[in-house]
FIKOLTOR-128069 format. One line per 8 residues: number of its first residue (from 1); for each residue x, y, z of C-alpha. Coordinates in steps of 0.25 Angstrom, whole numbers, plus 5000, padded with zeros to 4 digits. Each point is the difference from the previous one (the first is absolute). Layout:
<rs>
NUM = X,Y,Z ~ ... .
</rs>
This chain:
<rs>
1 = 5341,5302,5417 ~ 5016,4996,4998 ~ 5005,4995,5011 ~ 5017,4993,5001 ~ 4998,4985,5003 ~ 5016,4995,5005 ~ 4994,4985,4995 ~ 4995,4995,4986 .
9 = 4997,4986,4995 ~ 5011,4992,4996 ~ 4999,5002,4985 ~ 5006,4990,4990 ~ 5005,5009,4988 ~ 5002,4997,4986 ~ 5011,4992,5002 ~ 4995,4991,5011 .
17 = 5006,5006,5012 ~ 4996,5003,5012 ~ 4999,5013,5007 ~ 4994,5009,5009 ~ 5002,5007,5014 ~ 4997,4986,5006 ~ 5011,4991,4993 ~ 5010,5012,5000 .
25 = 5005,4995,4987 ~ 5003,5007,4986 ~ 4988,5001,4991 ~ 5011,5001,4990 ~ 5008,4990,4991 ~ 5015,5001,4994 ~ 4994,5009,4988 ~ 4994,5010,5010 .
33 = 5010,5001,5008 ~ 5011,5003,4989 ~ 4989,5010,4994 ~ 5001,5007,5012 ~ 5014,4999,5003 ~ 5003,5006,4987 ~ 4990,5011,5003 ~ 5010,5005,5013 .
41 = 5011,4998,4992 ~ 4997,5011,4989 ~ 4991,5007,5013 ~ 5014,5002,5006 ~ 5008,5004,4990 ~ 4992,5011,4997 ~ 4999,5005,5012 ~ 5016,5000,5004 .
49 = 5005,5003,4986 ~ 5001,5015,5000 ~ 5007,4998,5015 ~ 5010,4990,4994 ~ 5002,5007,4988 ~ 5004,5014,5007 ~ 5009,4993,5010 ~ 5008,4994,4988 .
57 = 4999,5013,4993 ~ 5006,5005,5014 ~ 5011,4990,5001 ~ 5003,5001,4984 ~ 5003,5014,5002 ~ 5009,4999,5010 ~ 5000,5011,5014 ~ 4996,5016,4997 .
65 = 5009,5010,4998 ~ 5006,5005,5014 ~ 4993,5013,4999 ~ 4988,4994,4992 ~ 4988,5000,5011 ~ 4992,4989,4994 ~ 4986,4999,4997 ~ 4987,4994,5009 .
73 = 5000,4986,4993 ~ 4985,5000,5003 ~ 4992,5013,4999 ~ 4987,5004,5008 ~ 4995,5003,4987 ~ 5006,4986,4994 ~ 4994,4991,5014 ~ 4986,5008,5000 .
81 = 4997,5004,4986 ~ 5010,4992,4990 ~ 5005,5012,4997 ~ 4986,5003,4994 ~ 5006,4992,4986 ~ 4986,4990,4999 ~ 4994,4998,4987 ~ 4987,5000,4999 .
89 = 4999,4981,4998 ~ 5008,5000,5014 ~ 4993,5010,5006 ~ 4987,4991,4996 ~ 5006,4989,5003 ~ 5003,5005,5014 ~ 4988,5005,5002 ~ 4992,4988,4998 .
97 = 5012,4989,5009 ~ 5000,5010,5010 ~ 4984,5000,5002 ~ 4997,4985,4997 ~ 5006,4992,5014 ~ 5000,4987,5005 ~ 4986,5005,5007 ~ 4992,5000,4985 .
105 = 5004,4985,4997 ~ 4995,4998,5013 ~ 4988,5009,5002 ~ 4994,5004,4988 ~ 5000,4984,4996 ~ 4993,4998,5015 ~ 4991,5011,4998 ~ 4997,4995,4985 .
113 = 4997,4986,5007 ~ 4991,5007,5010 ~ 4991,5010,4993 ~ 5005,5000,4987 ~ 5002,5012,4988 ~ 4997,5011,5012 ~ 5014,5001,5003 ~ 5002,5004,4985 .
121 = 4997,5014,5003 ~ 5013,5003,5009 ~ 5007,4996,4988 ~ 4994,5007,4988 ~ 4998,5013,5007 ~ 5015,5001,5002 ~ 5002,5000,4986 ~ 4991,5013,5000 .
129 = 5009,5005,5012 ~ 5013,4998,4993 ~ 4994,5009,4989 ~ 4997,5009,5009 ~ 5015,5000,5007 ~ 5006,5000,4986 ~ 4991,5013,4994 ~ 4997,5008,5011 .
137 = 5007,4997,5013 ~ 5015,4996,4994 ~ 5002,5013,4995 ~ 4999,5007,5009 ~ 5010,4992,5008 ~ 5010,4999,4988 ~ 5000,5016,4998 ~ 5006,5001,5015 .
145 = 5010,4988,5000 ~ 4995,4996,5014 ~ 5006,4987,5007 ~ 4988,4997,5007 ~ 4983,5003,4999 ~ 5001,5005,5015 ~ 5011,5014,4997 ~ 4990,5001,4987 .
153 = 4990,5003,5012 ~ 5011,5009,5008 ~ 5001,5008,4986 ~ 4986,5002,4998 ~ 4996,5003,5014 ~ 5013,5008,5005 ~ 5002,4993,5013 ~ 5008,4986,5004 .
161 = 4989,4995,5011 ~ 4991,4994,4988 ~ 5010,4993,4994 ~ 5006,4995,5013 ~ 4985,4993,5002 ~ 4998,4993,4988 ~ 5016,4996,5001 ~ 4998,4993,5014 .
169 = 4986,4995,4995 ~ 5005,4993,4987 ~ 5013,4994,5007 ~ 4990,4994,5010 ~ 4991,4995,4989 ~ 5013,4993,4993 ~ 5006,4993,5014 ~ 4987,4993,5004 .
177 = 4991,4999,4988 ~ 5008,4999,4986 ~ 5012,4992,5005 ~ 4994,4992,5009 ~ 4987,4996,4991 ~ 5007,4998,4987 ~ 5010,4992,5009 ~ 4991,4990,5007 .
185 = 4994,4999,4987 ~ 5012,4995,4993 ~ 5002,4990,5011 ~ 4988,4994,4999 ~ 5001,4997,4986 ~ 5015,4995,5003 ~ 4995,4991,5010 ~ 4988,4995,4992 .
193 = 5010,4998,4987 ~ 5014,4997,5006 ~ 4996,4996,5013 ~ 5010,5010,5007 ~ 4996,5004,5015 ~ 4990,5014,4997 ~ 5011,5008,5010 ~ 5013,4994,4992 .
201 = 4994,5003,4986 ~ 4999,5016,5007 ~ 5014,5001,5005 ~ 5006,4993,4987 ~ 4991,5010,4991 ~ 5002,5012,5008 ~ 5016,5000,5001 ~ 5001,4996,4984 .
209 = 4991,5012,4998 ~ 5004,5009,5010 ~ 5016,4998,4996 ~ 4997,5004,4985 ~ 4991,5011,5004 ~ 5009,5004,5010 ~ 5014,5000,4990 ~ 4995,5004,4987 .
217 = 4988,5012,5003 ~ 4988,5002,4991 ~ 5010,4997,4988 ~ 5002,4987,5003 ~ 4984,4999,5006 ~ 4996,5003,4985 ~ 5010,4991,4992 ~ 4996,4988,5010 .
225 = 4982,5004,4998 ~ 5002,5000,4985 ~ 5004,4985,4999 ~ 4991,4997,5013 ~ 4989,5007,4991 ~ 5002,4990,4987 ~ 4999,4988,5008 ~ 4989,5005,5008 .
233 = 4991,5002,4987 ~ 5004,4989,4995 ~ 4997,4990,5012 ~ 4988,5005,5002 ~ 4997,4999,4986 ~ 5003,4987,5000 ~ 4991,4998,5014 ~ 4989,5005,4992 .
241 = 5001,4991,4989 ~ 5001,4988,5005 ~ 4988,5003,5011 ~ 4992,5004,4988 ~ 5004,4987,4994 ~ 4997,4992,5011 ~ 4987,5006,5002 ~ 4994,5001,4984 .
249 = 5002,5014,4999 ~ 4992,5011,5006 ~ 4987,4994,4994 ~ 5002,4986,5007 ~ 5004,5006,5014 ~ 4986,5008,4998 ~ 4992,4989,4998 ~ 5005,4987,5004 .
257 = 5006,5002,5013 ~ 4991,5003,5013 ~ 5006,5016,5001 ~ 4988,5010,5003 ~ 4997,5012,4989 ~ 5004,5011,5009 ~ 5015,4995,5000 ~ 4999,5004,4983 .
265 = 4998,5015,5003 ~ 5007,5012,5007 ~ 4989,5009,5004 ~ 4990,4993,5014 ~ 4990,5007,5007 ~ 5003,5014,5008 ~ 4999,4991,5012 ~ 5009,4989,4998 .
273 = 5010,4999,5012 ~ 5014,5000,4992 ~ 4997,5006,4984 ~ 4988,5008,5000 ~ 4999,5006,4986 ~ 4998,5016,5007 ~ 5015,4996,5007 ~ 5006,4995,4988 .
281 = 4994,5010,4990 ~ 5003,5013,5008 ~ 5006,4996,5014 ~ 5011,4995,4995 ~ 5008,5012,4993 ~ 5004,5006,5014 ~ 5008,4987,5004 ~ 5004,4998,4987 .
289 = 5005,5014,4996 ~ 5008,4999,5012 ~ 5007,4987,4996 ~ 5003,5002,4984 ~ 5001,5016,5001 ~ 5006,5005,5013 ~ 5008,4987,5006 ~ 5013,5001,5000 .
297 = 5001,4985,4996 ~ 4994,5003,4987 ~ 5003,5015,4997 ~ 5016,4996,5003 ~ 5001,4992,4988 ~ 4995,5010,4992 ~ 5007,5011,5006 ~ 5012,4991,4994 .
305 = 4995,5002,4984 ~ 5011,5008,4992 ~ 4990,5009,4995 ~ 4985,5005,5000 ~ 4995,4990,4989 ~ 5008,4987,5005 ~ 4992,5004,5014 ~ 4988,5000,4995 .
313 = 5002,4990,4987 ~ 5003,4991,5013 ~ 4986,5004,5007 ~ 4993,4994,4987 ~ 5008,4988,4998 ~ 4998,4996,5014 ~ 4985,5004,5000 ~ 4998,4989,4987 .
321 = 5009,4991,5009 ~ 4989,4999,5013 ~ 4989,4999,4990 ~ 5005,4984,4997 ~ 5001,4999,5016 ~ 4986,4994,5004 ~ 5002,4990,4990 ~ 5012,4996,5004 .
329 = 4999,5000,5015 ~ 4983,5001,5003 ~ 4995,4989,4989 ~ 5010,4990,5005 ~ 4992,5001,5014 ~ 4987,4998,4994 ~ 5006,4987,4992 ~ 5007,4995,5013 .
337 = 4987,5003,5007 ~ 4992,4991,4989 ~ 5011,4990,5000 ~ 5003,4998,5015 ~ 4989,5006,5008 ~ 5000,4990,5013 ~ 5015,5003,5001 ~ 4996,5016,4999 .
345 = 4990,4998,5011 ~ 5009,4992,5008 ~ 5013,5007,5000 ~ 4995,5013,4996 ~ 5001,5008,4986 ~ 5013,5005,5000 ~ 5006,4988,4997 ~ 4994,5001,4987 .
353 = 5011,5004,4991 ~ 5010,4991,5007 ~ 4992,4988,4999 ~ 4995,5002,4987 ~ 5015,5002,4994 ~ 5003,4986,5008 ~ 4989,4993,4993 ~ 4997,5003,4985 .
361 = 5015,5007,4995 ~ 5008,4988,4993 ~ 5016,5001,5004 ~ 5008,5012,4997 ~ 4987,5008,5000 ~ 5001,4998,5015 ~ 5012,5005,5002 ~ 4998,5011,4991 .
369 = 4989,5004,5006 ~ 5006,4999,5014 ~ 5010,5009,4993 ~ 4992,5010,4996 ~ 4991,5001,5015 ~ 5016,5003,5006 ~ 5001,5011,4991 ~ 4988,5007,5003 .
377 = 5004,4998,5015 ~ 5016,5004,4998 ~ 4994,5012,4992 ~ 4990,5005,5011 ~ 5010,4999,5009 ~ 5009,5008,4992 ~ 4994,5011,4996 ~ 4993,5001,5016 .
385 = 5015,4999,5005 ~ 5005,5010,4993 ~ 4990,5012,5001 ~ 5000,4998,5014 ~ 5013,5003,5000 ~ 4999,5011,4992 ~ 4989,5005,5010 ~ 5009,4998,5011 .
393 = 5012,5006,4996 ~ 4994,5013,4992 ~ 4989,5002,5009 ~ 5006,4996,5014 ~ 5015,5000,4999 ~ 5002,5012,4992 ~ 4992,5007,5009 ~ 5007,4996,5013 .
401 = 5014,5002,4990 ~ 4999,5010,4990 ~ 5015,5002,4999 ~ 5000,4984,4997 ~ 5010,4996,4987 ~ 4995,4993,4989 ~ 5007,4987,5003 ~ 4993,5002,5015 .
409 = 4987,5000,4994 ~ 5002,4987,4991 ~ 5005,4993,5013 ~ 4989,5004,5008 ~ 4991,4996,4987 ~ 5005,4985,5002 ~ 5000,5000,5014 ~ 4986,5003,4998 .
417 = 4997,4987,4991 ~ 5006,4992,5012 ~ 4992,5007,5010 ~ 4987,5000,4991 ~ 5003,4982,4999 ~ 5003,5000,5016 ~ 4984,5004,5003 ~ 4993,4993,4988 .
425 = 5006,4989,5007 ~ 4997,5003,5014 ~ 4985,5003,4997 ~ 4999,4988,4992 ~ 4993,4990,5010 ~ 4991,5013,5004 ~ 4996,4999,4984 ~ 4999,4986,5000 .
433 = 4990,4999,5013 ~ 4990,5010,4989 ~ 4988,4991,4996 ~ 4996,5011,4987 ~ 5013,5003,4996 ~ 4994,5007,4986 ~ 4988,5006,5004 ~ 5008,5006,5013 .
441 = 5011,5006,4991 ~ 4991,5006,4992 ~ 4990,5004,5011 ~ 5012,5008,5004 ~ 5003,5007,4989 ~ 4986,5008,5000 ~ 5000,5001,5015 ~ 5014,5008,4998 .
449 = 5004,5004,4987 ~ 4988,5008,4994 ~ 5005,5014,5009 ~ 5014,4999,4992 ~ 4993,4998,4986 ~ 4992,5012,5004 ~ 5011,5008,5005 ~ 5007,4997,4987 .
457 = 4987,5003,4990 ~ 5000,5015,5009 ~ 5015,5003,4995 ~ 4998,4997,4989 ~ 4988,5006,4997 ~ 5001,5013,5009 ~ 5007,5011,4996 ~ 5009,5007,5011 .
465 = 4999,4988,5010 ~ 5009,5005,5007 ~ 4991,5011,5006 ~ 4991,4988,5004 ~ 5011,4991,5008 ~ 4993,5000,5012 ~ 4986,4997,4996 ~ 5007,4988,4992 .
473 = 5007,4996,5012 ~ 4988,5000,5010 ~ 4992,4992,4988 ~ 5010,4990,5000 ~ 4999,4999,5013 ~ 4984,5000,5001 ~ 5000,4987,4990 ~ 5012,4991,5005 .
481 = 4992,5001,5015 ~ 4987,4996,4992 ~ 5008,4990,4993 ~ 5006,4993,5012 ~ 4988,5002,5009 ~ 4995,4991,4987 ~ 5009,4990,5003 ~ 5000,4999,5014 .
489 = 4987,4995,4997 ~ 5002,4990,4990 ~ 5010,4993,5010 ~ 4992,5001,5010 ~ 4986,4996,4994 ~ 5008,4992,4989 ~ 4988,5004,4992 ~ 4999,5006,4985 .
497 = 4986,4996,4996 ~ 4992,5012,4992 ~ 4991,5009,5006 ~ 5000,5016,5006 ~ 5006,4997,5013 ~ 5013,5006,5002 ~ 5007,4988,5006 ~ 4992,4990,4987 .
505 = 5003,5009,4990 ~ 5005,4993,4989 ~ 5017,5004,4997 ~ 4995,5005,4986 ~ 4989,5009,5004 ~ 5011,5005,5012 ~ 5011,5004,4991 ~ 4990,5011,4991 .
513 = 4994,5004,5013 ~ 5013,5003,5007 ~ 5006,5007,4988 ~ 4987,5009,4998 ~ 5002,5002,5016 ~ 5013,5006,4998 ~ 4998,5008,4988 ~ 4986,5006,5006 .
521 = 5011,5004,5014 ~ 5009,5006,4991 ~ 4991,5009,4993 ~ 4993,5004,5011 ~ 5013,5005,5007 ~ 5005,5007,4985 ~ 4986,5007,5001 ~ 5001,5003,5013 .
529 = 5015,5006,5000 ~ 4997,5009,4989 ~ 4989,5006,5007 ~ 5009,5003,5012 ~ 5008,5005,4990 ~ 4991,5008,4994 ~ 4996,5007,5013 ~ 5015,5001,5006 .
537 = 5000,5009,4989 ~ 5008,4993,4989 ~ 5007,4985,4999 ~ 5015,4999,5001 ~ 5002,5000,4984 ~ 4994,5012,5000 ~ 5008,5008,5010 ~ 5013,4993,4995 .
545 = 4994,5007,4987 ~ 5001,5014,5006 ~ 5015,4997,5005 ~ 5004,4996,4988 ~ 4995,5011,4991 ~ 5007,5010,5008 ~ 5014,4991,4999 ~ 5010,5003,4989 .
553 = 4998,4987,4992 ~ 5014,4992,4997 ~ 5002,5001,4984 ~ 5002,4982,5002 ~ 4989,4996,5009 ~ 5007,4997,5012 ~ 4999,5004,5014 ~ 4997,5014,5001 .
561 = 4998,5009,5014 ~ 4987,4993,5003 ~ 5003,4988,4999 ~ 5000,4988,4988 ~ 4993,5001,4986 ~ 4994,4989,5004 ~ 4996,4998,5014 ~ 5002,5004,5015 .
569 = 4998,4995,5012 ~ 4994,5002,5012 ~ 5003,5000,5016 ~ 4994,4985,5001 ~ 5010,4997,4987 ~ 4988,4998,4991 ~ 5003,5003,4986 ~ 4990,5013,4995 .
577 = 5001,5002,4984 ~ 5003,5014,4997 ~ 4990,5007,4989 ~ 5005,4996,4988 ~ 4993,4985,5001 ~ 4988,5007,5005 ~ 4997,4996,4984 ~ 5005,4988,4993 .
585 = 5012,5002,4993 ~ 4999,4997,4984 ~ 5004,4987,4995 ~ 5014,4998,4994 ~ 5002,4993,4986 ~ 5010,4988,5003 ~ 5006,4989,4991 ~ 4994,4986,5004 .
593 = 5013,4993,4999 ~ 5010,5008,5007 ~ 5006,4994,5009 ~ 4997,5000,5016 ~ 5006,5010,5009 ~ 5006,4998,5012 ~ 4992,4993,5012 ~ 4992,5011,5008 .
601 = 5008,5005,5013 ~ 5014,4998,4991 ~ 5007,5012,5001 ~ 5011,5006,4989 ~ 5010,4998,5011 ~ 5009,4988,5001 ~ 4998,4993,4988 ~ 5002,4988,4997 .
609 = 5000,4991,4986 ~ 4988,4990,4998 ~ 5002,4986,4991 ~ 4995,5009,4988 ~ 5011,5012,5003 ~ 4988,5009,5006 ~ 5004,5005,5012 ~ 4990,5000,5015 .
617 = 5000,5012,5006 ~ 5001,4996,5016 ~ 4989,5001,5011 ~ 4991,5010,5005 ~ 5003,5015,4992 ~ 4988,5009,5006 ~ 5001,5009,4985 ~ 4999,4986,4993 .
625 = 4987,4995,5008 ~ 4995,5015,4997 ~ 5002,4998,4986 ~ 4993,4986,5002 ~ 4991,5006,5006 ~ 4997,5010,4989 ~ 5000,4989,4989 ~ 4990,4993,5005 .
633 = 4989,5012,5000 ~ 5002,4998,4986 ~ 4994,4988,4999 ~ 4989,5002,5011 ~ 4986,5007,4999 ~ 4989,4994,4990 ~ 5004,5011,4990 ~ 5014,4997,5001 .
641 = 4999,4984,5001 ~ 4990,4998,4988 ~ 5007,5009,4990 ~ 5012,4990,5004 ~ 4992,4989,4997 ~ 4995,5006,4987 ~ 5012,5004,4995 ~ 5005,4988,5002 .
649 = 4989,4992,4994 ~ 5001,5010,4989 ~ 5016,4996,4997 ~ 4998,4987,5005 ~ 4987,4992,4991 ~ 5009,4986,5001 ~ 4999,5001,5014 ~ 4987,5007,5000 .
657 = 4994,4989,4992 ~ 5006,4988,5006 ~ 4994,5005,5013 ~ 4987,4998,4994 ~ 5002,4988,4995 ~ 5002,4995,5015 ~ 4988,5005,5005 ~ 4991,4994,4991 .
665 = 5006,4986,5002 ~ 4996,5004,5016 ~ 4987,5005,4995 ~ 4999,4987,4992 ~ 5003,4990,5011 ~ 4993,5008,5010 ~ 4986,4999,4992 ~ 5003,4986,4994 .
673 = 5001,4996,5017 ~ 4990,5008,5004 .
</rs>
């Protein structure tokens, strides 16, 4: 079990220094240090060139015209989405920074130097969960311009308390889990490499990442994740290489060092306490799914493509990209673990990855290397900084504002950033006191998110959700009590070993019973509400059916004497679906590379121009959420969804063919690990 040790052994590095929690000294030498310092250097200029650039732009142009009203410098669809202008490399590159975290140096090495190849599995199958984003779920999202996965929900089911839910849910996650961890886990290694104290290397990282995040938007986010992305995959590259060097290659670490068999493979028994093979094989894609295919930290970036392909040409990239991850990350662990196994079992298997980069890097590697690990935490934090202030400001200050200005908005977006630093900060001696940091985060994760991944695969899959939205809601409701029942008993118990019991169940086997749970309530409640409905004489579509045949029909569509085309509402304001979506409605032939629309709840009033002369309709236009509304039955339903996808596959082969190329490498490595 991973657990964070706040001491290491004094380590001598390469270069003969000494270094270590205990000395407080630097593990790096004048070469390192200038490694590093250059890496910042570049670091920053990307991150505040586009600000600079504008304000001289500004300044070069002199003051506007006296009756000129001037344009919102930063847009919401500029802060959130980058003005949804990502080609399909950045939108891979940001996919793969914003996932890979100080928290992966530092767990997946532990957990390598604990149990071994097990931990692999989280890794590979994401690669399969990307897919799934970029061929199935991503288009569905891209054909309605959302902001955010949670008024994707709202559109589907018809009403605003589901998506409130998973808003509040998701923020909470971010403050206390994602910031905190992947902060804690970049001071560690900062103390471990620099010697900086653990809560100085947090403040120093969180304001450096916090002011970019905060100034640029998802824009700057992106430009700054596809250098951190390079010099990630390159240090650990170079990690890996010179730890199989050290070693003799995977054959000498086999046979000439005192590691057991079981480290070698991915798949251990059904009852294994952390990596039982039923968890990882089928357990997992509930947790997962909810990660790579519904988060907003993930879907955000490729909600930002320019167009359909670069979206999902993004998805494959970044898929091959996780593949090389468990040999960059997991087999350094298992080296660390054959090379220095009484420090391990003194100081704990965290300090793996640290204490191996001090021992065996030469100089200039170390720094590079140190350089790389700060780029996966600046990234994390990134990308986590700003969709939680997209959440906060579309899901929860709109609300509260509707009548909000688009400058507004992107204030409020950067306030957010600043709030979001404030309590990762405060709740980071409350992370820190955690013994099993890893496991618990991911324990967490299938206690609670396995009723949103459900929630998501019913609207996607269900046609006319709407009529459904309070056997969603109630399902949602059922599973997150299940979930934090769960959880109650893991702190209270602080016991995850296998077995039936409810309060041993392993987190695995809970996430797939919790997500079979919630599916199981909310078919029962479909089946039982259209029985009502059949004995109260009729459903609600059907009687809006008989209204609207004796209404004279508007010759454009629009609102009529009995209401909308496409929906009305009740007395309690939930949203009913008139009859014409009692059937699917046909799929529409689109070009793939046209360009994205405008960003869902944009209205056609109050334009105003974007960095590429598009204009952004402004906030909250009840016929423009109609017509999102709408578009998204387009892409809904089995019928519907898999003649997308066929079609799609049909004019796409590159794509088509590239994906497979991807899952047979995952195939391959999975059977070859076995």
């Amino acid at each position: 079990m991973a657990t964070f040790s706040m001491n290491t052994t004094n380590a001598t590095n390469h270069t003969g220094i000494d270094c270590g929690f205990d000395t407080g000294s630097s593990c790096l030498g004048g070469l390192d240090a200038v490694v590093v310092a250059i890496y910042f250097v570049i670091l920053l200029v990307i991150a505040f060139w586009p600000t600079v650039s504008a304000l001289f732009k500004r300044l070069r142009n002199g003051p506007a015209p006296p009756n000129h009203e001037p344009a919102v410098e930063v847009n919401p669809s500029d802060f959130f989405l980058a003005s949804r202008e990502m080609g399909a490399w950045a939108v891979a590159a940001s996919l793969f920074s914003s996932n890979i975290g100080s928290e992966h140096f530092i767990g997946l090495a532990g957990e390598g130097a604990n149990s071994g190849l097990a931990v692999s599995g989280f890794e590979w199958s994401a690669g399969v969960m990307l897919m799934i984003l970029g061929w199935v779920f991503f288009p569905a999202y891209f054909h309605t311009s959302v902001m955010t996965t949670p008024e994707w929900v709202q559109q589907r089911f018809g009403t605003r308390r589901i998506r409130m839910t998973i808003s509040v849910i998701s923020l909470l996650l971010y403050c206390f889990t994602k910031i905190s961890v992947t902060l804690y886990a970049g001071g560690v290694i900062l103390k471990a490499l620099l010697g900086w104290d653990l809560y100085l290397s947090c403040a120093v990282l969180i304001c450096a990442t916090g002011t970019y995040t905060a100034v640029g938007g998802l824009r700057v986010v992106v430009y700054t994740e596809v250098f951190q992305t390079v010099a990630l995959v390159i240090g650990g590259l170079l990690m890996t290489t010179f730890a199989y060097t050290k070693v003799g290659g995977w054959h000498g670490l086999e046979n000439d060092y005192d590691i057991p068999q079981s480290y070698f493979h991915v798949f251990r028994p059904s009852t294994d306490n952390d990596y039982p093979w039923t968890g990882m094989v089928f357990g997992i894609f509930p947790a997962s799914m909810w990660y790579w295919c519904t988060d907003q930290v993930i879907v955000q970036r490729v909600l930002s493509a320019r167009t359909e392909r670069d979206g999902r040409l993004g998805t494959i990239v970044a898929a091959l990209l996780k593949v090389s991850v468990p040999f960059m990350m997991v087999v350094p662990g298992i080296v660390c673990k054959a090379l220095y196994s009484e420090a391990l079992v003194e100081h704990g298997h965290d300090v793996a990855y640290p204490l191996l980069v001090a021992k065996i890097l030469p100089p200039g590697v170390v720094g590079f290397v140190t350089a790389s690990m700060l780029a996966a935490l600046m990234s994390s934090l990134a990308s986590v900084f700003n969709s939680s202030s997209t959440l906060f400001t579309i899901e929860i200050w709109q609300v509260a504002r509707p009548q909000a200005s688009d400058r507004e908005l992107v204030m409020v977006g950067r306030l957010a950033v600043v709030l979001s630093c404030i309590v990762g900060l405060v709740w980071l001696p409350i992370v820190g006191d955690n013994d099993q940091l890893f496991v618990f985060i991911q324990s967490v994760s299938n206690y609670l998110s396995p009723p949103i991944f459900t929630l998501f695969m019913l609207a996607l899959f269900v046609e006319n959700a709407e009529r459904y939205e309070r056997c969603a809601f109630v399902a949602l409701l059922v599973g997150f009590t299940l979930g934090v029942a769960r959880l109650v008993c893991h702190t209270v118990y602080h016991d995850t070993d296998g077995g039936t019991d409810f309060t041993q169940m392993n987190y695995l086997h809970f996430g797939l019973l919790s997500a079979v749970i919630t599916a199981t309530v909310f078919l029962a409640l479909a089946k039982a509400q259209g029985y009502s409905e059949k004995v109260a004489g009729g459903s609600t579509q059907q009687r809006l059916l008989l209204q609207s045949s004796s209404a004279t029909p508007s010759p454009t569509g629009s609102r009529t004497s009995t209401g909308s085309a496409t929906e009305s509402s009740t007395a309690d304001g939930t949203a009913q679906p008139s009859a014409s979506i009692l059937v699917a409605p046909p799929m529409e032939t689109a070009e793939h590379d046209v360009e994205r629309s405008a960003p869902a709840g944009l209205a056609a009033s109050a334009k105003t121009p974007l960095h590429g002369g598009r204009a952004t309709p402004s906030i909250n236009d009840a016929d423009t959420m109609e017509t999102k509304a709408a578009e998204s039955k387009k892409i809904t339903g089995v019928a519907n969804l898999f003649a997308h996808i066929k079609g799609e596959a049909r004019d796409d082969w590159k794509h088509c063919a590239l994906t497979g190329v991807v899952l047979v490498a995952t195939l391959a490595v999975y059977i070859g690990y076995a």
